[in-house]
C-alpha positions, 0 to 999 in steps of 0.5 A: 716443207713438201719435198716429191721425188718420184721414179720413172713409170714404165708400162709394157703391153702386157702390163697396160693400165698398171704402174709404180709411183714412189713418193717420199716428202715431209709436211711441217706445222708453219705458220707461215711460207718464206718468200722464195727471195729470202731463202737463199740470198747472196750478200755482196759486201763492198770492199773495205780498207784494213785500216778502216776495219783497224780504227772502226772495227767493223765494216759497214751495215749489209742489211737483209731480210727474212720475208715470211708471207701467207701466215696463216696463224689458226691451227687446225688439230689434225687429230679432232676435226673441226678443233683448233690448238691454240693460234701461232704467236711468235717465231724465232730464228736461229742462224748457224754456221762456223763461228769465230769469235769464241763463237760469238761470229760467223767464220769468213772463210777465203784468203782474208784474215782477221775478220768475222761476219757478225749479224744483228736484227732490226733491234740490235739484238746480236746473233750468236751462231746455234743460238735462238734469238729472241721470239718476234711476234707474228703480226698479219698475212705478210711480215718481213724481220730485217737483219744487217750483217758485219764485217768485225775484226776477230783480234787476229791479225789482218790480211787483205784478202777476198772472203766469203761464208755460208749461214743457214737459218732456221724459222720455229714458230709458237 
């Protein structure tokens, strides 16, 4: 990531041809760019019975994407040019966010009660919020890594309500 931030640039007569410029950012090794639609997704979730929600224990399947575009898997050493560290061959994410569940879930948040937001990927593997999933290999340019996330019942009682939840994720690549 590059983030700029700058201040304004004033120049006066007598100080023609002179200025001040601030710039303060961060580079980070990636292998890959997250394409802008996967970085902040909103999920709207269908509304879903309390009963259902009671005989099935969750709700239906919300799937969602990370998208990861311009891999570029080559790593120039920045410390010898002309010399390569070893090629990126795995990512892994990690989503985080209040827990339920005994940590198990994502807290929802808002006037419902008893329920959880549970995320899963394309194989099943479950997310346990802070915890790293298992490492994916990066294949080609362009690759997407599909989640589907849950409404779960979380064994308090339930309340009809709205609900909503924040859950950040974090790509590492090796």
């Amino acid at each position: 990531m590059f983030a700029t931030s700058c201040l304004p640039v004033f120049a006066g007569q007598q100080h023609q041809g002179s200025g001040l410029v601030t710039l303060e950012g961060q580079i980070l090794d990636s292998a890959c760019a997250l394409d802008a639609s996967s970085a902040y997704q909103v999920i709207d979730m269908t509304p879903v019975p309390v009963g259902r929600l009671i005989r099935e224990g969750e709700s239906d399947p919300h799937p969602f994407s990370l998208r990861l575009v311009k891999c570029s898997l080559t790593r120039p050493d920045p410390a010898r040019p002309g010399h390569y560290l070893p090629d990126w061959e795995h990512v892994r994410v990690t989503f985080e966010g209040l827990t339920d569940r005994e940590g198990r879930s994502f807290a929802a948040l808002g006037s419902s009660q008893g329920v959880a937001l549970h995320i899963t990927d394309a194989n099943g593997q479950e997310s346990i919020p802070g915890v790293p999933m298992d490492l994916t290999p990066l294949a080609g340019e362009d690759m997407v890594l599909n989640y589907v996330l849950q409404l779960v019942g979380n064994d308090q009682p339930m309340a009809v309500g709205s609900h909503r939840a924040a859950v950040r994720f974090r790509l590492e690549y090796y």
